[in-house]
C-alpha positions in Angstrom: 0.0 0.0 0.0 1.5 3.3 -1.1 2.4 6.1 1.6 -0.4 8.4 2.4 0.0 11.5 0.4 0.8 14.7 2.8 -1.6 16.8 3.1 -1.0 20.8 1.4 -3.1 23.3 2.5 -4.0 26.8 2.6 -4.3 29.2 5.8 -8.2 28.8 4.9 -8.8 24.9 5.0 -6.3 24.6 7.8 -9.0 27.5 9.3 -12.1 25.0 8.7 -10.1 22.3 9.3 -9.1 22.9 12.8 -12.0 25.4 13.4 -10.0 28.6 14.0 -10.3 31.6 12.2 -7.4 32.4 9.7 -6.6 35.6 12.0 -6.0 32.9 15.1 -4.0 31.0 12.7 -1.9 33.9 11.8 -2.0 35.1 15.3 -0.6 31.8 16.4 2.7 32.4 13.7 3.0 35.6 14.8 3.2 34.5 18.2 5.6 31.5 16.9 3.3 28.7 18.4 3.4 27.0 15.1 6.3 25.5 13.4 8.0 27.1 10.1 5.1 27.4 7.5 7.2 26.6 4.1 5.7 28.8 1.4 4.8 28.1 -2.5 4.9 31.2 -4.2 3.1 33.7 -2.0 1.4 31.7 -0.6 1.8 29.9 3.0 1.4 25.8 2.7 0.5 23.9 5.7 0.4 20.2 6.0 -0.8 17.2 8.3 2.0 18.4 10.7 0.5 21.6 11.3 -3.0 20.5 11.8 -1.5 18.0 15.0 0.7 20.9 16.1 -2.7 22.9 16.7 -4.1 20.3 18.2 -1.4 20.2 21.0 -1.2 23.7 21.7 -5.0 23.4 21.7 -4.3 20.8 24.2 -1.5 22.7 26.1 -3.6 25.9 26.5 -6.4 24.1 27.6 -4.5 22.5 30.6 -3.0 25.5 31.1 0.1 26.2 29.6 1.3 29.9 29.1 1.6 31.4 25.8 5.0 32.3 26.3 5.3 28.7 28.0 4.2 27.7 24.2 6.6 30.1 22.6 9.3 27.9 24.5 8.1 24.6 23.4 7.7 25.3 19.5 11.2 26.6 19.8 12.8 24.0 21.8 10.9 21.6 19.1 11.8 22.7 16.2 15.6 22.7 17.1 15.0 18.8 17.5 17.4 16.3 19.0 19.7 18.8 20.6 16.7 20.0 22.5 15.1 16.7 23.6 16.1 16.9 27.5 15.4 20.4 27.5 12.0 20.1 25.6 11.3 17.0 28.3 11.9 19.1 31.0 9.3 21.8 30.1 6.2 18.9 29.8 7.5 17.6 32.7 7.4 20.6 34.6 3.7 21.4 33.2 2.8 18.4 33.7 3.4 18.8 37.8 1.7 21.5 37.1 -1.6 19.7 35.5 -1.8 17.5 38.0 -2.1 19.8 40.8 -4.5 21.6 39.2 -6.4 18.4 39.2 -5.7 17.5 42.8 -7.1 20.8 43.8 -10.1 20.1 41.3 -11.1 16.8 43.0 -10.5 18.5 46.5 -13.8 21.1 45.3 -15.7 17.8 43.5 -15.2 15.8 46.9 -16.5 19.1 48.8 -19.7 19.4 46.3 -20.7 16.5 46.7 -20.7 16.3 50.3 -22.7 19.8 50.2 -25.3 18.4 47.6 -25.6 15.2 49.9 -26.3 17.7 53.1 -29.0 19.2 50.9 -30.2 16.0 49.4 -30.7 14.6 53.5 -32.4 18.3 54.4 -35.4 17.5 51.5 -35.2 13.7 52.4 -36.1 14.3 55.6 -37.9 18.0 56.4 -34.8 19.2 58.3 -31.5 20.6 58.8 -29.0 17.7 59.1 -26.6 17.7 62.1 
């Protein structure tokens, strides 16, 4: 079976694509969250890497990550292998970071639930709880 062809496309379908507007998109180079956009003419050509690249900083900002925390990443990634501990490093560090976020998450899920349990006792049965 032959090689999937790689995708090529323009700002727009990567736009409708991903489901960001071609000023994010461009916003997103500007900021250098995306890797090197190689260009054909005048015009900018993305490909299958650049749609998964938006899906991780999609990912990244979602949980968190700083844009200039971004900035750092794309960098550190595109200089490749010389990078890798480096690059490592930073998800590591974010990562700590993730998971506290979700500790303190579950701490206010855990204390919900007790409060909707106190209220759920209160209309069970016709008073205040001890």
């Amino acid at each position: 079976m032959p090689a999937a062809r790689p995708l090529r496309l323009r700002i727009g379908e990567l736009a409708e694509r991903t489901g960001r507007s071609v000023h994010t998109i461009r916003w997103y180079e500007a900021q250098g969250l995306l890797p090197t956009v190689p260009r054909q003419g005048t015009h900018r050509v993305y490909s299958n890497r650049h749609l998964e690249w938006m899906e991780l900083v999609d990912r990244l900002r979602q949980s968190g990550m700083s844009v200039a925390e971004l900035r750092e990443y794309t960098a550190l990634a595109q200089r490749g292998g010389a990078t890798l501990a480096q690059t490592r490093a930073l998800l590591q560090a974010h990562k700590a970071q993730v998971e506290a976020r979700i500790a303190q998450w579950q701490r206010a899920r855990r204390l919900i639930d007790a409060k909707i349990a106190f209220y759920t006792e209160w209309i069970e049965q016709g008073r205040r709880p001890l």
